[in-house]
py3Dmol code that shows the C-alpha trace and the ligand (Angstrom):
import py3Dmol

protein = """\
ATOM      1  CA  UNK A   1       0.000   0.000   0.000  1.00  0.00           C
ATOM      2  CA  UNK A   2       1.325   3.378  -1.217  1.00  0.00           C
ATOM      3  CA  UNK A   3      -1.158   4.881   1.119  1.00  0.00           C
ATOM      4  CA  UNK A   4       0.039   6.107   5.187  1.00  0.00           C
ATOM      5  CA  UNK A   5      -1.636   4.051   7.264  1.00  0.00           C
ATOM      6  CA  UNK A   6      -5.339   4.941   8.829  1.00  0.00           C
ATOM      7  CA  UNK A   7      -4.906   5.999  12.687  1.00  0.00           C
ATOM      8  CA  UNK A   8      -7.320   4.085  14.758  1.00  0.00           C
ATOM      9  CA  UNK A   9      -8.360   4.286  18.295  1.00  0.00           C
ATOM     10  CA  UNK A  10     -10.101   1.387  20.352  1.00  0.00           C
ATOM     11  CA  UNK A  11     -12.213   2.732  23.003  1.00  0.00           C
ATOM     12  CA  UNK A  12     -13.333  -0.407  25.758  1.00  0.00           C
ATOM     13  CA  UNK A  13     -14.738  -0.119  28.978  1.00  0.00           C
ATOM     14  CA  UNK A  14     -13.502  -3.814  30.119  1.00  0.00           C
ATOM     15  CA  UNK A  15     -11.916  -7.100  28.894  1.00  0.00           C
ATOM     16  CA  UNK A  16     -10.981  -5.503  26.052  1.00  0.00           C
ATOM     17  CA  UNK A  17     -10.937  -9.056  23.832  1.00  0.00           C
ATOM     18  CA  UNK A  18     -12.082  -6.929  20.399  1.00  0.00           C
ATOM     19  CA  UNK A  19      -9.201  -4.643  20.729  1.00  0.00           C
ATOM     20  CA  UNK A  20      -6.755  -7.774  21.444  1.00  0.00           C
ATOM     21  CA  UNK A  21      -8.754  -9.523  17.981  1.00  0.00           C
ATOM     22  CA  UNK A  22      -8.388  -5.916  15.845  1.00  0.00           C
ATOM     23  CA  UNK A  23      -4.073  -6.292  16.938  1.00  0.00           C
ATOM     24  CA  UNK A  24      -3.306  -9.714  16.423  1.00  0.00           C
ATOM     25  CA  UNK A  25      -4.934  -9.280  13.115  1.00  0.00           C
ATOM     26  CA  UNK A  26      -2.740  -6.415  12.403  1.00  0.00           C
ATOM     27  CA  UNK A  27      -0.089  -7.952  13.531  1.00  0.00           C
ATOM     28  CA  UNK A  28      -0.450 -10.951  11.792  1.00  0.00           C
ATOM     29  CA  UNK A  29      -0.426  -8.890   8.360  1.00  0.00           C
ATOM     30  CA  UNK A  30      -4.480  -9.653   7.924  1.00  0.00           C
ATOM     31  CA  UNK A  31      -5.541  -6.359   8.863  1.00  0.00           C
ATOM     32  CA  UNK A  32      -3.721  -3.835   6.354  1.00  0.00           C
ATOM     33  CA  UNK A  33      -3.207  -0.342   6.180  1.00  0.00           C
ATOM     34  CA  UNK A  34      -4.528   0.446   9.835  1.00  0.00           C
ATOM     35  CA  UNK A  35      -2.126   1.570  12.752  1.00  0.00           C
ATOM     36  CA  UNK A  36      -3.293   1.024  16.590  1.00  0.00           C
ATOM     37  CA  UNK A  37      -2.291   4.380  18.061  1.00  0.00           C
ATOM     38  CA  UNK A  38      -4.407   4.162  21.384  1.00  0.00           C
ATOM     39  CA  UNK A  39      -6.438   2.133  23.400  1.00  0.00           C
ATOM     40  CA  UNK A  40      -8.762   4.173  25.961  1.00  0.00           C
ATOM     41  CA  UNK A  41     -10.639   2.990  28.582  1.00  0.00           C
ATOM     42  CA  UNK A  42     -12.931   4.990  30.425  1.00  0.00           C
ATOM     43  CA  UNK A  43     -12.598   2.698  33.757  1.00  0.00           C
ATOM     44  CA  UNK A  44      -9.106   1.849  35.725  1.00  0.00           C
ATOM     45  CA  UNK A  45      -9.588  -1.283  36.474  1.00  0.00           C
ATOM     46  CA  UNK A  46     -10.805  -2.148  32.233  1.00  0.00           C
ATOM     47  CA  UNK A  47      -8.334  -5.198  31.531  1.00  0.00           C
ATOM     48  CA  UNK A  48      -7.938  -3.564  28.033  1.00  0.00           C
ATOM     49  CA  UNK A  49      -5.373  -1.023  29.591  1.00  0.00           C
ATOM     50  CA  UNK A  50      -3.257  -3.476  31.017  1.00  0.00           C
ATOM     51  CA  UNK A  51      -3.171  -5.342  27.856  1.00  0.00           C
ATOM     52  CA  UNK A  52      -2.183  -2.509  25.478  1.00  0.00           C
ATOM     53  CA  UNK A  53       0.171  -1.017  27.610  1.00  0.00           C
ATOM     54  CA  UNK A  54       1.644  -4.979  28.012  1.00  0.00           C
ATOM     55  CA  UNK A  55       2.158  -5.276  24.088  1.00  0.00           C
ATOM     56  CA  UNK A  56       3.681  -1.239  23.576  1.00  0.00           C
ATOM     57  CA  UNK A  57       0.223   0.159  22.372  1.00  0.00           C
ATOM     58  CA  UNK A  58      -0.367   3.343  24.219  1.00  0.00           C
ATOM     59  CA  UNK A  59      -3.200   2.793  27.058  1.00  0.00           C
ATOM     60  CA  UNK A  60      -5.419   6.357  28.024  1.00  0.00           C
ATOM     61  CA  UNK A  61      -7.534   5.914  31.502  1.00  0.00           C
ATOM     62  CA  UNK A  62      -9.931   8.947  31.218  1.00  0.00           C
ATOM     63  CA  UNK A  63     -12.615   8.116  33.750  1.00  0.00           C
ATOM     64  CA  UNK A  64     -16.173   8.153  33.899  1.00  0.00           C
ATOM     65  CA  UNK A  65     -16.981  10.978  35.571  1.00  0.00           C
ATOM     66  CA  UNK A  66     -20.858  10.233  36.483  1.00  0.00           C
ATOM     67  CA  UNK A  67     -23.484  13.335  37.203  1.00  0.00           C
ATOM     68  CA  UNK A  68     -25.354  12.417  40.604  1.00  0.00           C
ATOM     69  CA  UNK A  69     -28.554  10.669  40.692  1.00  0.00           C
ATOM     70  CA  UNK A  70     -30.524  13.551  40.763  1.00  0.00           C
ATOM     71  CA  UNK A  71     -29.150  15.562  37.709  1.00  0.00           C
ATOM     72  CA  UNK A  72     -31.686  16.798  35.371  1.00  0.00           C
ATOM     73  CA  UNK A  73     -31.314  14.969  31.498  1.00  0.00           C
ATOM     74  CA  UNK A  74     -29.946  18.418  30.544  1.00  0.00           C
ATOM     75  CA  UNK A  75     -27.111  17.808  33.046  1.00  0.00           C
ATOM     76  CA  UNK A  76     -26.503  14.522  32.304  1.00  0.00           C
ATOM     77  CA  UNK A  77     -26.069  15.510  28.600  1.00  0.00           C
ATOM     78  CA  UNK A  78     -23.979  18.022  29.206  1.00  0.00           C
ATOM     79  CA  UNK A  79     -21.471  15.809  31.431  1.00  0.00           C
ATOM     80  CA  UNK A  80     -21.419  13.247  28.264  1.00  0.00           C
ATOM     81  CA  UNK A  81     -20.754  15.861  25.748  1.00  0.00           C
ATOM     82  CA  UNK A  82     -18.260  17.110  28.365  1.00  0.00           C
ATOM     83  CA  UNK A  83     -16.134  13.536  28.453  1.00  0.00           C
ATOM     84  CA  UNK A  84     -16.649  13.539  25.025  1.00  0.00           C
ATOM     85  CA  UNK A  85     -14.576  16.894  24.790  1.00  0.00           C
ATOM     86  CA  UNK A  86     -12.138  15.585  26.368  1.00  0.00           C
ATOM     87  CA  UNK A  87     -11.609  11.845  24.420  1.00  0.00           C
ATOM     88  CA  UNK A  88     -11.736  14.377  21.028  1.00  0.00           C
ATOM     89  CA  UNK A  89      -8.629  16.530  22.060  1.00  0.00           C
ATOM     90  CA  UNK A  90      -7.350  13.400  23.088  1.00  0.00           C
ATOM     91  CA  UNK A  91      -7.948  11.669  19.028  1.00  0.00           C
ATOM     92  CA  UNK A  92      -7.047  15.174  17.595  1.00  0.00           C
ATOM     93  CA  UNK A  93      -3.597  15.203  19.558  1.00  0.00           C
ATOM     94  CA  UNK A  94      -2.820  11.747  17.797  1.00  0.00           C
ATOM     95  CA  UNK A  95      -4.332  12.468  14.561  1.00  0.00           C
ATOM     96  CA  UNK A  96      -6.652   9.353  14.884  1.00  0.00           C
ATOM     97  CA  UNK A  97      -8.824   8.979  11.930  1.00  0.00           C
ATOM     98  CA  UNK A  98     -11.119   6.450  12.783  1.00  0.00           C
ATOM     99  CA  UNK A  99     -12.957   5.127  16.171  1.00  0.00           C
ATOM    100  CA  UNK A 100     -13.622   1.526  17.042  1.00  0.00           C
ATOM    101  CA  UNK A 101     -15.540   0.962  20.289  1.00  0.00           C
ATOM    102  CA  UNK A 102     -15.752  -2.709  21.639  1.00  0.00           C
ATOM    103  CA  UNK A 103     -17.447  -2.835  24.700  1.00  0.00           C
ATOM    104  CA  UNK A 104     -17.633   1.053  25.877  1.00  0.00           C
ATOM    105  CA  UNK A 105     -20.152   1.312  28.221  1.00  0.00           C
ATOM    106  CA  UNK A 106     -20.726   5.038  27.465  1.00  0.00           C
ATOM    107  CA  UNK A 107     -23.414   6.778  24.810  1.00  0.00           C
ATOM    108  CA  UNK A 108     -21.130   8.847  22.689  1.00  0.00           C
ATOM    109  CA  UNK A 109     -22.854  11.980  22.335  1.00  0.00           C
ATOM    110  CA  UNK A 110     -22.703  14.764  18.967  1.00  0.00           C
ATOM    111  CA  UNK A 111     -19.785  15.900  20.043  1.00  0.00           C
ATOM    112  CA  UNK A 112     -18.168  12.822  19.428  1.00  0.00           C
ATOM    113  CA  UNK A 113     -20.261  11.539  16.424  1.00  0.00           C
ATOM    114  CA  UNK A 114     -20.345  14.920  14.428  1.00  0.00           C
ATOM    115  CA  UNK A 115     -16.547  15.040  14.501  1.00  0.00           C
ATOM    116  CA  UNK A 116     -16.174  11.672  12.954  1.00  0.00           C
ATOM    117  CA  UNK A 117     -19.020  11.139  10.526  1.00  0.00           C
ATOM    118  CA  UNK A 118     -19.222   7.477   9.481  1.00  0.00           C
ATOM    119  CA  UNK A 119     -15.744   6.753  11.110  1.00  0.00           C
ATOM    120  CA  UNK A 120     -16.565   5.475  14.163  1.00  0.00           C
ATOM    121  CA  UNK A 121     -17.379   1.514  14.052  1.00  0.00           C
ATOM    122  CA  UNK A 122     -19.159  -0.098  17.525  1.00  0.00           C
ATOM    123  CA  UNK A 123     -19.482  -4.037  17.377  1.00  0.00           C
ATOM    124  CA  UNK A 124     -22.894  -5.255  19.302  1.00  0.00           C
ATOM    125  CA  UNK A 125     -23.486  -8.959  19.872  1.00  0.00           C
ATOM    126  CA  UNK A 126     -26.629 -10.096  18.423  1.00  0.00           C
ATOM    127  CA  UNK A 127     -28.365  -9.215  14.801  1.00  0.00           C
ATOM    128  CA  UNK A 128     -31.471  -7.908  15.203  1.00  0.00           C
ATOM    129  CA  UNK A 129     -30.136  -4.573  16.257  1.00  0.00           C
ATOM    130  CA  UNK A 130     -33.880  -3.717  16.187  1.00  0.00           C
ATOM    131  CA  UNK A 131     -34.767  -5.744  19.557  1.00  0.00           C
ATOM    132  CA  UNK A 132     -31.762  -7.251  20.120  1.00  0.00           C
ATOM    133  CA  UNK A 133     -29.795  -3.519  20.402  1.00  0.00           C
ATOM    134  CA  UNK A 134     -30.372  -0.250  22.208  1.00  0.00           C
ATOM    135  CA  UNK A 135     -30.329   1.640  25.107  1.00  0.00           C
ATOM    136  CA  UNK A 136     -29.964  -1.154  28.171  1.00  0.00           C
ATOM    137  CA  UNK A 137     -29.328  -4.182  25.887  1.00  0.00           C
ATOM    138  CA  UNK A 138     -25.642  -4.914  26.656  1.00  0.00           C
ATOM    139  CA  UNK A 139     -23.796  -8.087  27.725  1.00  0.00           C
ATOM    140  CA  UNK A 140     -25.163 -11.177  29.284  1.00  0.00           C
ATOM    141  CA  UNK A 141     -29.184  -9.381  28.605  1.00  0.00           C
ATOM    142  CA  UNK A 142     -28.613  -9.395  24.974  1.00  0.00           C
ATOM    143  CA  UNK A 143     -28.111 -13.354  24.512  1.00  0.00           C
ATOM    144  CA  UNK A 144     -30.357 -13.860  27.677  1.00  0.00           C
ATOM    145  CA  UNK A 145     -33.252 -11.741  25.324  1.00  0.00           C
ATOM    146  CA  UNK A 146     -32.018 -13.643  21.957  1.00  0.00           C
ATOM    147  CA  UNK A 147     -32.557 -17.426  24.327  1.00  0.00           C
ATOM    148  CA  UNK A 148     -35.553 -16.064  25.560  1.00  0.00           C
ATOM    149  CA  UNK A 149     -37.387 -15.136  21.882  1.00  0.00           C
ATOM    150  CA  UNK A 150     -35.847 -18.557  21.230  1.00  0.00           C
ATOM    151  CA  UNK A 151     -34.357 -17.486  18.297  1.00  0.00           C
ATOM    152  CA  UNK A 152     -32.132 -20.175  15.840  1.00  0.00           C
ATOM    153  CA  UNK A 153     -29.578 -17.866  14.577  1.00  0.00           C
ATOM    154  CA  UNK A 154     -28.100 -14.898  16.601  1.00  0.00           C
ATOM    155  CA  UNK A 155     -23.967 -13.161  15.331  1.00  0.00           C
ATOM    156  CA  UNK A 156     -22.983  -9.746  15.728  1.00  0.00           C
ATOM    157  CA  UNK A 157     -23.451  -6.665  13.915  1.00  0.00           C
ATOM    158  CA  UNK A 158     -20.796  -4.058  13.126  1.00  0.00           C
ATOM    159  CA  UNK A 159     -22.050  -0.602  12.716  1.00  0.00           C
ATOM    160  CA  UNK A 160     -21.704   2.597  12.216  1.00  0.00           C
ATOM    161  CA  UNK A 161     -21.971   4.775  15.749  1.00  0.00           C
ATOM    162  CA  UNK A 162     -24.643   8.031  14.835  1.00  0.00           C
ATOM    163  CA  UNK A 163     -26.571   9.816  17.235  1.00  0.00           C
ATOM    164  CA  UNK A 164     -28.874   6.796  17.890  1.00  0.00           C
ATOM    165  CA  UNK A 165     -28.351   4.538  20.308  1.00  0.00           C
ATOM    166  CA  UNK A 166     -27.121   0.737  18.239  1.00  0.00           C
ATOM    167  CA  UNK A 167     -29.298   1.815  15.226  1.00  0.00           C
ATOM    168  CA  UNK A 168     -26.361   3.360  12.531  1.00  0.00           C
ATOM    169  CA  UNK A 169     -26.160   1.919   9.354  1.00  0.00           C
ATOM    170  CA  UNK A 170     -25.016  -1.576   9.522  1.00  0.00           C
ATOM    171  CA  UNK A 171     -21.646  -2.396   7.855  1.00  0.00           C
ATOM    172  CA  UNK A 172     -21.081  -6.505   8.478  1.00  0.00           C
ATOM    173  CA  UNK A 173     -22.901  -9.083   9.905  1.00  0.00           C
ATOM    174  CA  UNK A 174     -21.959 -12.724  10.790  1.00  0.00           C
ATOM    175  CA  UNK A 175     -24.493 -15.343  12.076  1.00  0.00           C
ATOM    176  CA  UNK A 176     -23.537 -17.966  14.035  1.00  0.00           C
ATOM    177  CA  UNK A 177     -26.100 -21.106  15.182  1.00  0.00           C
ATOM    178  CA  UNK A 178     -28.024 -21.123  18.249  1.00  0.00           C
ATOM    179  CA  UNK A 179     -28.155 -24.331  19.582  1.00  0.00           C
ATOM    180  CA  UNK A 180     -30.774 -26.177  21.667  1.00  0.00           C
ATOM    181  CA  UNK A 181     -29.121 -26.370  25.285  1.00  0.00           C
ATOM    182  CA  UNK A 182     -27.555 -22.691  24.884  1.00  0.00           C
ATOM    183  CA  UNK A 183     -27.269 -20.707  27.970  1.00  0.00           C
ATOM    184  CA  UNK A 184     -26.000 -16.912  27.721  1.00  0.00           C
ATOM    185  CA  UNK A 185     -22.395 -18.464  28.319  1.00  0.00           C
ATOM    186  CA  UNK A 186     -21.984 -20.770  25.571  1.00  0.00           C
ATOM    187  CA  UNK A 187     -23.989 -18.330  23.338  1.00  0.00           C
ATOM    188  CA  UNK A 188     -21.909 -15.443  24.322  1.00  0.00           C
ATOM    189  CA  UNK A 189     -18.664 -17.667  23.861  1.00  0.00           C
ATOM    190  CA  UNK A 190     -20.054 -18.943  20.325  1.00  0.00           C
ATOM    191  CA  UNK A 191     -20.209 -15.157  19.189  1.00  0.00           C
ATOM    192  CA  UNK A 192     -17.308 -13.812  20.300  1.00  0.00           C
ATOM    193  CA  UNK A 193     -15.512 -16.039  18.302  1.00  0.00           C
ATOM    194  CA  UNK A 194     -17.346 -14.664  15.341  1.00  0.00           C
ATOM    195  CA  UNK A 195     -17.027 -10.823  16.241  1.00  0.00           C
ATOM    196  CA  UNK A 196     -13.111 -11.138  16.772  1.00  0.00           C
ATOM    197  CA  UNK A 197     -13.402 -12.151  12.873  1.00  0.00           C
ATOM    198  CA  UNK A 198     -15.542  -9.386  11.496  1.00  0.00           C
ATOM    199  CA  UNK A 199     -14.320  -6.608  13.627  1.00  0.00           C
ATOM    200  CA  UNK A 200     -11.152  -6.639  11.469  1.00  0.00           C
ATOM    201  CA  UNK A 201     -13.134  -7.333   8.502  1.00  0.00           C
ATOM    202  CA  UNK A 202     -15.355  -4.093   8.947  1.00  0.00           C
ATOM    203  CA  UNK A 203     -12.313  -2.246   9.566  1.00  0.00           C
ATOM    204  CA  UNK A 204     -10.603  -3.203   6.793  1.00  0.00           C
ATOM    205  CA  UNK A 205     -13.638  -2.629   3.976  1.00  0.00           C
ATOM    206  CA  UNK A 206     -14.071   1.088   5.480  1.00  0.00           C
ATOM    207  CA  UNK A 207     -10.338   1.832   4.786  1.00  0.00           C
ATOM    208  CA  UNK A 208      -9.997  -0.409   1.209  1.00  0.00           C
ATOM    209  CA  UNK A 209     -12.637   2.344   0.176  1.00  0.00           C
ATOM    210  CA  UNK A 210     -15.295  -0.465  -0.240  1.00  0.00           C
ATOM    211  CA  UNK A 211     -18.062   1.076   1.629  1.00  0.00           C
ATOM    212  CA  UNK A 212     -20.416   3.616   0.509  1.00  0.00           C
ATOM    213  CA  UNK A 213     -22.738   5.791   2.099  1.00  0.00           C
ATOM    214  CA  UNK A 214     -26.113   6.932   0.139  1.00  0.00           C
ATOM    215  CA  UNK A 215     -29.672   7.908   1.975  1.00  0.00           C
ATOM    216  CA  UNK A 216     -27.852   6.421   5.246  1.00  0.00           C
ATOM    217  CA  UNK A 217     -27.632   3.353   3.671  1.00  0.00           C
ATOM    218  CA  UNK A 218     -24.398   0.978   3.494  1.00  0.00           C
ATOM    219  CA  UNK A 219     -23.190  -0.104   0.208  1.00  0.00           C
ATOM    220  CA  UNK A 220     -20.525  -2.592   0.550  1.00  0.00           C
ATOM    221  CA  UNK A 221     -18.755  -4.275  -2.205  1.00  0.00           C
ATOM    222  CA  UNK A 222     -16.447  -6.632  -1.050  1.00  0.00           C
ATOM    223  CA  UNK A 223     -16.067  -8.981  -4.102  1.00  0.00           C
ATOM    224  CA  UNK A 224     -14.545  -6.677  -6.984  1.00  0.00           C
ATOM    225  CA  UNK A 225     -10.693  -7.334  -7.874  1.00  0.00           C
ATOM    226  CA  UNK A 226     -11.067 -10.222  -5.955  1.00  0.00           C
ATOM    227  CA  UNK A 227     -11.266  -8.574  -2.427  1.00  0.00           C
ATOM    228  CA  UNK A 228     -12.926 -11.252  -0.630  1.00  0.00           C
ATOM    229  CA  UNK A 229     -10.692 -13.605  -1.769  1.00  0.00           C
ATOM    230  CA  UNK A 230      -8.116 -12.498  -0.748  1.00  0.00           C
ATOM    231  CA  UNK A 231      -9.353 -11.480   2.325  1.00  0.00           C
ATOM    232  CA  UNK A 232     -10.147 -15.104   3.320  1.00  0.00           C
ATOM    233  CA  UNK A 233      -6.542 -15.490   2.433  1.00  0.00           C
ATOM    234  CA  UNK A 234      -4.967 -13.389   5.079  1.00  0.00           C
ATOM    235  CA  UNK A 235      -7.221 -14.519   7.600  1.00  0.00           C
ATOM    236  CA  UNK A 236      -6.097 -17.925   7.633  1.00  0.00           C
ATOM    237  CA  UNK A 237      -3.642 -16.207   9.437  1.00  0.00           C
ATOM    238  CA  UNK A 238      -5.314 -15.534  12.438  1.00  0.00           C
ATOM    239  CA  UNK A 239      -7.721 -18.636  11.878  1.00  0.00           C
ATOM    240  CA  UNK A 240      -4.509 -20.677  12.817  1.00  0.00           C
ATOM    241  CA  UNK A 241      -3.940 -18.301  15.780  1.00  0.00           C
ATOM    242  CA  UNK A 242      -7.091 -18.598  17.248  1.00  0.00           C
ATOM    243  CA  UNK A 243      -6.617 -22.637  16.629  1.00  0.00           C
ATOM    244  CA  UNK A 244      -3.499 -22.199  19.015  1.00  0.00           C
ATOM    245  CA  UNK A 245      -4.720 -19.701  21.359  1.00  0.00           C
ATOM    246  CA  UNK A 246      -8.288 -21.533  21.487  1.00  0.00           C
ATOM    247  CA  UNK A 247      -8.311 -21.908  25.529  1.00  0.00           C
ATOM    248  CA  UNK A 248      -6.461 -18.463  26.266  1.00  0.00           C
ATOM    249  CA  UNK A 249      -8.878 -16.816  24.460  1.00  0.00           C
ATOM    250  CA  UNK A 250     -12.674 -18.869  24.733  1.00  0.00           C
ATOM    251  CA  UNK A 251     -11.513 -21.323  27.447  1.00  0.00           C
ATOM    252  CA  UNK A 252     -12.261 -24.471  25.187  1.00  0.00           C
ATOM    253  CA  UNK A 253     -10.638 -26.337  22.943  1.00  0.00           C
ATOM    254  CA  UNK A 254     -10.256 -25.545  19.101  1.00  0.00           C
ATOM    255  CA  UNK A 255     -12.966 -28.270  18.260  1.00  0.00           C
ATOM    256  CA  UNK A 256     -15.311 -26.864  20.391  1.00  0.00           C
ATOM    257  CA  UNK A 257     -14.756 -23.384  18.825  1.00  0.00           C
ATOM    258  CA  UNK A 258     -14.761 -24.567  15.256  1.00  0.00           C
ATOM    259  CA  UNK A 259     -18.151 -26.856  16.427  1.00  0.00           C
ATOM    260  CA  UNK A 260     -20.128 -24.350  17.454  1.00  0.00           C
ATOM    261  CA  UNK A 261     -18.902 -21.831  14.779  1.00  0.00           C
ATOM    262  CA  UNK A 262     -19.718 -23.724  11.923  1.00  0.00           C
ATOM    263  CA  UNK A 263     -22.030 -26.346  12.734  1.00  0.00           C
TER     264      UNK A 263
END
"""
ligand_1 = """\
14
GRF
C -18.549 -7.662 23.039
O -19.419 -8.740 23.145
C -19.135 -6.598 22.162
O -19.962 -7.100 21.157
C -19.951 -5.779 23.131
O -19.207 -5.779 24.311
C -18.373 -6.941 24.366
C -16.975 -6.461 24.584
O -16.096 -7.520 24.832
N -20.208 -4.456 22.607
P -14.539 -7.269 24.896
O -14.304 -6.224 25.984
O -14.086 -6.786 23.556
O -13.944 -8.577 25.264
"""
view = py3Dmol.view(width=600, height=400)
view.addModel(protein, "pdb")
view.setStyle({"model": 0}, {"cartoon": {"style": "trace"}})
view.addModel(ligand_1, "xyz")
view.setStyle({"model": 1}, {"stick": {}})
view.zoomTo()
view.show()
C-alpha cells in the first residue's frame, strides 16, 4: 500500500478481547493499512489497559466521571458531551482517523459523532439490532433476550456509531447457530468467536474504500478485484492463531470453537 496508514483508536470499557482480535490481526499482516495508536478505557480497572500497555500500544484511563442521581437529562447531557470533549482533544492530539468501540459502556454523544461522521465503528453482539440492540441491551441481557425469543440464529453486527443509540447503518454481519441447550455463556462464547473475525473485517472494507454511504444506507462491495478472496486469504492467518490460542482466548478447545462456529 502506497497509502500512510489509517490511525485508529479502540475505546473499551472492560476485557478488552475486540481490541486484542483488531491487533493480532494487524499484527499478523491480515488487517492492512490500519495503525493502533491508542487504546482508551474509560474505567481503571478495564483489563484492556493493562493489555495494550503490556504489548507497547499506548493505554489512556480517562474516567467516567458520572453526574449524581438527581441531575436533570440536561445535566446529564452536558457531562457526556463534556467527556466527550475531552476523548476528542485526546484523538485530535494523535491524529486518529477512525474510532472503534468494543465494549464502551458510554453513549457517545454529537460531540463525538459529528466530529467523525461514518468513522466510528461499535461491534454489538446479536443481529437484530432492532430488539436485540439499544439503550440497556448490553452483555449477558442481549443473549439472555435472543434465548428467551428462542431465536435459531443470533452473530454480531458491526455498525456505524450516529446519534442513535445501536441503530447506525449496519456495515457486516456474521451469524452464528443457536443451539438447543444454549445458555447466555456458551452463546456469548459462540459469538465472540465470530465478532473477533468481522471486527477486522469491517475495519478493513471502510479503509480499502469499499463502503459507501447513500440515503444512510451501506453499500458494501467486497467482491470486486477479488477482495474477498483475498481477504479469506490473510485470515487464515489468524484462523490458525485462534486454533493455538483456542483456551487463552474462549476457554475451550479448538474443536469446540470450530463446532459451534460452523455447525
Ligand atoms: C462484546 O461482546 C461486544 O460485542 C460488546 O461488548 C463486548 C466487549 O467484549 N459491545 P470485549 O471487551 O471486547 O472482550
Amino acid at each position: 500500500m502506497d497509502t500512510d496508514p489509517k490511525k485508529l483508536v479502540v475505546m473499551a470499557s472492560g476485557r478488552g478481547s475486540n481490541f486484542q482480535a483488531i491487533l493480532d490481526h494487524i499484527r499478523l499482516d491480515v488487517l492492512q493499512n490500519v495503525e493502533m495508536v491508542l487504546l482508551l478505557a474509560n474505567h481503571a480497572d478495564a483489563a484492556a489497559l493493562e493489555r495494550a500497555s503490556s504489548q507497547g500500544v499506548e493505554a489512556l484511563l480517562l474516567e467516567r466521571v458520572m453526574p449524581a442521581a438527581s441531575a436533570t437529562p440536561e445535566e446529564k447531557e452536558q457531562a457526556r458531551r463534556n467527556y466527550d470533549a475531552r476523548v476528542l482533544e485526546q484523538l485530535k492530539r494523535r491524529n486518529v482517523e477512525m474510532v472503534a468501540l468494543a465494549g464502551f459502556d458510554q453513549i457517545l454523544s454529537s460531540v463525538l459523532v459529528d466530529a467523525y461522521p461514518m468513522s466510528i465503528l461499535n461491534i454489538h453482539p446479536a443481529l437484530d439490532m432492532g430488539r436485540f440492540g439499544g439503550r440497556g441491551m448490553v452483555g449477558r441481557r442481549v443473549h439472555e433476550a435472543v434465548l428467551a425469543s428462542r431465536e435459531k440464529i443470533s452473530g454480531c453486527t458491526v455498525h456505524f456509531v450516529d446519534n442513535s443509540v445501536d441503530q447506525g447503518p449496519i456495515l457486516l454481519q456474521h451469524s452464528v447457530p443457536v443451539f438447543r441447550g444454549d445458555n447466555p455463556d456458551t452463546l456469548s462464547t459462540r459469538v465472540l468467536v465470530a465478532e473477533h473475525r468481522t471486527y477486522s473485517k469491517a475495519i478493513q472494507l471502510l479503509v480499502d474504500g469499499r463502503i459507501v454511504i447513500h440515503d444512510g444506507r451501506v453499500h458494501a462491495d467486497p467482491y470486486s478485484g477479488m477482495w474477498d478472496y483475498r481477504w479469506k486469504l490473510r485470515e487464515v492467518g489468524y484462523l490458525k492463531h485462534q486454533q493455538e490460542h483456542s483456551r487463552e482466548l474462549y476457554g475451550v478447545d479448538y474443536e469446540l470453537v470450530q463446532g459451534v462456529l460452523w455447525h
